[in-house]
N, C-alpha and C positions, 0 to 999 in steps of 0.2 A: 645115419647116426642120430640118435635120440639127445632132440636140445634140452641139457642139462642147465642152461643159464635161469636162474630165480628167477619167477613172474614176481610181478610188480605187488606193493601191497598196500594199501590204501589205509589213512588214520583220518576218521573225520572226527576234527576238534567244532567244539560246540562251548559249554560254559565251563572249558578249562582250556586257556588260555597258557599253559604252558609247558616246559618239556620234563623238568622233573617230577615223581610222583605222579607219572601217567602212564598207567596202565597197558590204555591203548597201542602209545607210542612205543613203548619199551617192547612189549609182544611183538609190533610190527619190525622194530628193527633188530630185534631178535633170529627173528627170519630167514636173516643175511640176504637178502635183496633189493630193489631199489624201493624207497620207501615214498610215495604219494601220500601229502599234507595234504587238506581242504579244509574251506571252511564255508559255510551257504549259508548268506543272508534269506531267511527264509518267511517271508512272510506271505506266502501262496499256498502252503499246504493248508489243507481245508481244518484239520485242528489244529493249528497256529494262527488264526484268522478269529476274533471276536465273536461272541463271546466264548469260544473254548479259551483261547489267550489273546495279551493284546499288544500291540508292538510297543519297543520299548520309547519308556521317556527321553525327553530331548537331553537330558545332563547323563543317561546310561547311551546315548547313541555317542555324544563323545566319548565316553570313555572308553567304550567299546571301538573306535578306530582307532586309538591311542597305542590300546592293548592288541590290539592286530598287528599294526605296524612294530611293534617292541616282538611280539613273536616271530614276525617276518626275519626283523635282524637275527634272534636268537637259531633259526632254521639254519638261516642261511650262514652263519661262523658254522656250521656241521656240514655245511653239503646240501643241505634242503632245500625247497621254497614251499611256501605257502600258496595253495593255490585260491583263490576268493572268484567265489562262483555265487550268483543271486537268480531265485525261485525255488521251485519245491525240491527240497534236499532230498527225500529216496529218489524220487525222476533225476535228481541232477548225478547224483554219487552210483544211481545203479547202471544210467547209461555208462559213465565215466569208467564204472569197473568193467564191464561190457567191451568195450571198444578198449581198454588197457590188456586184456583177458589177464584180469588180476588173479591172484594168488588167493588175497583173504582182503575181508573190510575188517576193519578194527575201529570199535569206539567205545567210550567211557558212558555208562547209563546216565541219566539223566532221570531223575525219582519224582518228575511232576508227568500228570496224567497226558496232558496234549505233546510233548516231547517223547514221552515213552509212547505213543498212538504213532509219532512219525519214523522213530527207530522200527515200530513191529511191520509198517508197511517196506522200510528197505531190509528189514532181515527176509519179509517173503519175497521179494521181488530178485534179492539175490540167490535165496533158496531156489526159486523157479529159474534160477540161470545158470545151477551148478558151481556157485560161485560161497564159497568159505564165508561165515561171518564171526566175528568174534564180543560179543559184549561183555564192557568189563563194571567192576563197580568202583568210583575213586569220587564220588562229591559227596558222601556223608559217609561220617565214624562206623554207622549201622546201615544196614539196610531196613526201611520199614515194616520187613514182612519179621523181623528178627525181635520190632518191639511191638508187641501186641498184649490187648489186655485181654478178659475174662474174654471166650463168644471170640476170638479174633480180631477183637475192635482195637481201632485204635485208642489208645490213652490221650485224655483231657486235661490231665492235672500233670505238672510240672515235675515238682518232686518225685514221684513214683517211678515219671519215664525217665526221668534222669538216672535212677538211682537202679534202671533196668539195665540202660546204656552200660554205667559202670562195672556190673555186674558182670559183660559181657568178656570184662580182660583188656578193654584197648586194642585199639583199630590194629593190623599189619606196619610194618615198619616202612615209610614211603621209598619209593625207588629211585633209582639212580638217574638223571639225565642221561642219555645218548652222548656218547662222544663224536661220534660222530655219523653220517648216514650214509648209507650209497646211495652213488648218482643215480637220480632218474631221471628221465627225458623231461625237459621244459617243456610244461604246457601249458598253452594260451588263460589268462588268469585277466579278468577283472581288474581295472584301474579303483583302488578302492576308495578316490575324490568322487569318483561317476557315484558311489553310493548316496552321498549327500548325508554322511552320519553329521560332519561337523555344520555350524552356524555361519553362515557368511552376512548375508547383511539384513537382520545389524549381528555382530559377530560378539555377543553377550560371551563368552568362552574366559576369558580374558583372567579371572577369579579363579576359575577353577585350570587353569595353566599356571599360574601361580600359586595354588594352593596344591600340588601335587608330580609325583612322576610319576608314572605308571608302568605297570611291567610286571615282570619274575621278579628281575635284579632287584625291584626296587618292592616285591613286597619282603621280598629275604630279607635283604637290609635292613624294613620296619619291624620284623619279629624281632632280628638280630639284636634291635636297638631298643627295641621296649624291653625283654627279656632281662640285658645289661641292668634297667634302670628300674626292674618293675616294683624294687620294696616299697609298701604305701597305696599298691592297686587296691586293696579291699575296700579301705579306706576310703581312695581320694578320687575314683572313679567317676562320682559322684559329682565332681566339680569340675564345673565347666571353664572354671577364672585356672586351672594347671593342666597342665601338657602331661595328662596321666592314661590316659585309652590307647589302644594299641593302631589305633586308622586302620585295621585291616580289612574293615568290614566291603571297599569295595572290590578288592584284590580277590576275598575269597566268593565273592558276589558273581566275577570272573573265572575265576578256577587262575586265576595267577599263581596260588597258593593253594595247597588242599586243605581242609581240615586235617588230617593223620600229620601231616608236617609239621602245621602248628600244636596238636597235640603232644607228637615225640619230645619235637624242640621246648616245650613248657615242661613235662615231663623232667627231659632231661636237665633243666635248668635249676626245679624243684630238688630233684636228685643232688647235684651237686652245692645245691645250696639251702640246705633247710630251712633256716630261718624264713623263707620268701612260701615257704608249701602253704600259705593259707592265703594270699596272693595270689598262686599259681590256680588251684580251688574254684577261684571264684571267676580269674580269668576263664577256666574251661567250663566251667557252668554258663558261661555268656556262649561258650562255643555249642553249647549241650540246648540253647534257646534257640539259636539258629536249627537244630536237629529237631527239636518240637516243633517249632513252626513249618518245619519242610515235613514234617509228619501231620501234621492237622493238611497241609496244603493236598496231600497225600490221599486223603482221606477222604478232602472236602473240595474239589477241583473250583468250584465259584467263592473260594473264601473271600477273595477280594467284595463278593456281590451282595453276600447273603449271610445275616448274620447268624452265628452259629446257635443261639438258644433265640429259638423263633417265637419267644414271647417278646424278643422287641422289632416283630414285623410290625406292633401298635404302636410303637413310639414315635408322640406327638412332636417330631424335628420341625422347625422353623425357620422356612424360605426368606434367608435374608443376605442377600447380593452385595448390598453396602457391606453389612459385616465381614462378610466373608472375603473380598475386595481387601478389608483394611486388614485382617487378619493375614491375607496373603502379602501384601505388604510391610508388613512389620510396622504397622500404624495403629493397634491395640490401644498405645498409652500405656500398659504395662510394660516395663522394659524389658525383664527378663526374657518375655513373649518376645517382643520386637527383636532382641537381640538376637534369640535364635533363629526368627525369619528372614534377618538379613544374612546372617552368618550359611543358612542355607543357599539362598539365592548367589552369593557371592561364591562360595566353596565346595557347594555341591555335597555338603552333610551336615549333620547339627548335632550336638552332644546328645546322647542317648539321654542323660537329665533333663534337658530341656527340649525334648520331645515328646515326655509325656504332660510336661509343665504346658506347653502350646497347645500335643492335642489335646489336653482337659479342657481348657478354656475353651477350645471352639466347641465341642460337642456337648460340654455342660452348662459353660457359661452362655451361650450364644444359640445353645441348642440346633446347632447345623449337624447334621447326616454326617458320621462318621467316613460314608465314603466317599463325601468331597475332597474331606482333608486326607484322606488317602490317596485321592487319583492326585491332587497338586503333590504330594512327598512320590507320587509315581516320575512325574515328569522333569522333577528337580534334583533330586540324591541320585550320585552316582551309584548309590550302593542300596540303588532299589531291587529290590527281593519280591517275588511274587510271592513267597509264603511273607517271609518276617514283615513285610509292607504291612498286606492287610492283617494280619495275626495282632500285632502290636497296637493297630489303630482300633480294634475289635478288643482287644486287652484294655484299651482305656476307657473307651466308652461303653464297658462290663455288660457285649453281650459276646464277648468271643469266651473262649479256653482260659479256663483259668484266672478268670477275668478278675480286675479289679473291682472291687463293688458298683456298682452304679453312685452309690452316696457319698462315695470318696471322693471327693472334688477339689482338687490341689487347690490351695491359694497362691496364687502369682508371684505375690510381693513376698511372702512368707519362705516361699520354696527361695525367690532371688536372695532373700536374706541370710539365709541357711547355707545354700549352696555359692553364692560367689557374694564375699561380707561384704570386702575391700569396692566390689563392684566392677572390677577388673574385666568381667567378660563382659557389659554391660558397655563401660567406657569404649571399649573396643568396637563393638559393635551398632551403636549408637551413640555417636560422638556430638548430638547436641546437645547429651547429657553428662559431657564430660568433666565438665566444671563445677559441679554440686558436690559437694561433700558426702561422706560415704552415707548418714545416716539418713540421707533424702535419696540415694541413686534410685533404690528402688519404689520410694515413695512419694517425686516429683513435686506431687498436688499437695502435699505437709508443709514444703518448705514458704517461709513468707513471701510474699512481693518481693519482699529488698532482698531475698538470698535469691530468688530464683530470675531476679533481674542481675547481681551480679554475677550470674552463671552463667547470662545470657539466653535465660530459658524465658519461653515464653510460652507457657499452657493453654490450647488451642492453636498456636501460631506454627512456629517451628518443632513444636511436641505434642501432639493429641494428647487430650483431657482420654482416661479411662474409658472404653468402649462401652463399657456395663460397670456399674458398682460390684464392687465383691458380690456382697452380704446380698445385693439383691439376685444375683447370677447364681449363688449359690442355692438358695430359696426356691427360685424358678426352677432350678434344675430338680431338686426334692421332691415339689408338686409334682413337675414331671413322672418322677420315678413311683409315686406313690398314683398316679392317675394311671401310669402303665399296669401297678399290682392290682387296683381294682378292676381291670378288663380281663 
């Protein structure tokens, strides 16, 4: 008699971290058979390995076991387990279907060039084994091949591709969790401490455990809760002194959350509530820069290395270690700068404001290599992006996409003044400037002796004097840009 019991069927999860709006998972257990979770720390495949990719920073290696173990729970209330397996993912997931004599593999594309190299080596490897593959598509609203410009190229300028995206109709409506899964046999899985994702000693975590939950449930609940609250996003986005951004960015960094989810869910929010549609707008235009930048990264596999208009392979960047030291410190002497480097190091993000206010100042005022301040936002933000990373550090220092001019050179004090008056994020952040009054927060070196001793400040002492003068940073930067047009 011919065994009719379902073969097993395998979901390998990668940077989507969870069960609803996965593709993958929902085909697998569609199936009606026992459904095999994995996930493979992978960093032996030979394009996962520098420079094709490079492993992740230490503030995404936390989050990333965070977000493992929250999926584990989530499996496991269905019947599942998560199995966590480490080295080269097709070798580890083709033997693993091999010796299961699985049914099908199932997984979620992945739209960067050295991830999509290690799906096509286990899509042949299972082809040469007769074994089912299924690739689905669920981490961006589009697929790249869908936004193209004149020639098949990819698009540079923001606006246009956005306004291609749009054009498209809106992503699929995302799927449903699994209620539940059939049992499959327990197999032998990885203790995921042996990984060594977290910090033990010294165990710096501490900031970012308290600045966060991590998970599904908990990036649900952050759409849930911004969405409630969002009239005034157009606005007030901008300001890093109000609780007005949605913190998703590392949830969907993860695939905790997809893009089409947060889509619908704003959508639909929009829908029921008009007044908020110019709100909604511009929250999905933040979602629509995440899609650019996964589309330049698309394009450009070394974005992180290489700047994308290669007239500034000439630009004359200047090796300076102290700076760059006191910059990574949050020891500028400009506050607003300081404040969002500490606010990084402590919580593992910084206000999108004051991260172009920071990187301007290092790459302009200070004239350091844009990719330095890139690889330290690599090792620090949970919600480091190998596109948006280097995209946005390249966006500032105007030789990436869309860039901002090179001559556009934020003022410090000006931006702190504009963007947080009262000085609230500032106070917060650096608290030996909490005692001065609002019209010195952000200009320290103004205030007299006698105000800045009964503040308890003391310029050089307990609060570095200004790393560079404005007006002269701004000057030197100019030269620069005008010594780069004459070569």
């Amino acid at each position: 008699m011919a065994n009719d019991t379902p073969r097993p069927v395998i979901v390998w999860f990668r940077d989507d971290l969870r069960l609803s709006d996965h593709p993958a998972l929902h085909h697998a257990a569609a199936a009606g058979g026992p459904v095999i979770c994995i996930y493979v720390d992978d960093e032996q495949s030979p394009q996962l390995r520098p420079p094709q990719a490079r492993p992740l920073g230490a503030a995404s290696r936390w989050w990333l076991a965070q977000s493992l173990r929250a999926l584990a729970a989530d499996l496991a209330e269905r019947g599942g387990q998560l199995i966590l397996r480490r080295g080269p993912a097709a070798a580890i997931i083709g033997e693993l279907a091999r010796q299961l004599d699985a049914g099908a593999v199932h997984w979620n594309e992945i739209e960067i060039a050295p991830h999509r190299a290690v799906a096509d080596d286990l899509a042949e490897a299972l082809s040469m084994a007769g074994i089912d593959h299924h690739r689905h598509r669920g981490d961006l609203l589009a697929a790249p091949a869908e936004i193209r410009g004149k020639e098949g190229r990819g698009m540079r300028v923001f606006t246009p591709f956005w306004r291609r995206v749009l054009g498209l109709g809106g992503p699929p409506q995302p799927l449903p969790a699994p209620t539940a899964l059939h049992a499959a046999p327990v197999l032998p899985s990885d203790e995921l401490a042996t990984w060594r994702l977290e910090p033990t000693g010294p165990d710096w975590a501490g900031g970012l455990r308290d600045s966060w939950t991590v998970g599904e449930r908990a990036a649900q609940d952050k759409l849930t809760a911004f969405l409630d609250g969002l009239p005034g996003y157009a606005e007030g986005r901008d300001r890093p002194d109000r609780d007005v951004t949605s913190r998703l960015s590392p949830h969907l960094r993860f695939g905790e959350i997809s893009p089409r989810q947060v889509w619908h869910a704003a959508r639909f929010a929009a829908a029921k509530r008009p007044a908020i549609a110019a709100d909604i707008d511009k929250f999905l235009s933040e979602l629509g820069w995440r899609e650019f930048c996964r589309n330049l990264l698309h394009d450009h596999p070394d974005l992180a290395e290489r700047n994308l208009q290669a007239s500034f392979d000439a630009f004359p960047w200047t090796a300076n270690d102290a700076a760059l030291h006191a910059w990574q410190r949050g020891s500028t002497g400009y506050p607003i700068v300081d404040a969002g480097m500490r606010e990084l190091w402590h919580t593992g993000v910084m206000h999108n404001r004051v991260r172009m206010v920071v990187a301007s100042l290092l790459v302009k005022h200070l004239l350091i290599d844009w990719r330095l301040g890139e690889q330290w936002f690599w090792d620090t933000l949970v919600d480091a992006d190998p596109a948006s990373n280097p995209a946005n550090w390249q966006w500032v220092a105007g030789c990436g996409a869309d860039a901002a001019p090179y001559f556009r050179v934020f003022n410090p004090v000006l931006q702190g003044e504009k963007f947080d008056p009262a000085g609230d994020y500032v106070r917060r952040w650096v608290p030996e400037l909490a005692a001065l009054p609002d019209k010195f927060i952000h200009r320290p070196w103004d205030a007299t002796p006698v105000e800045l001793a009964a503040a308890g400040v003391t310029l050089g002492g307990n609060y570095p004097k200004p790393i560079v003068d404005h007006k002269l940073g701004r000057a030197r930067a100019l030269a620069a840009y005008a010594e780069l047009r004459q070569r």
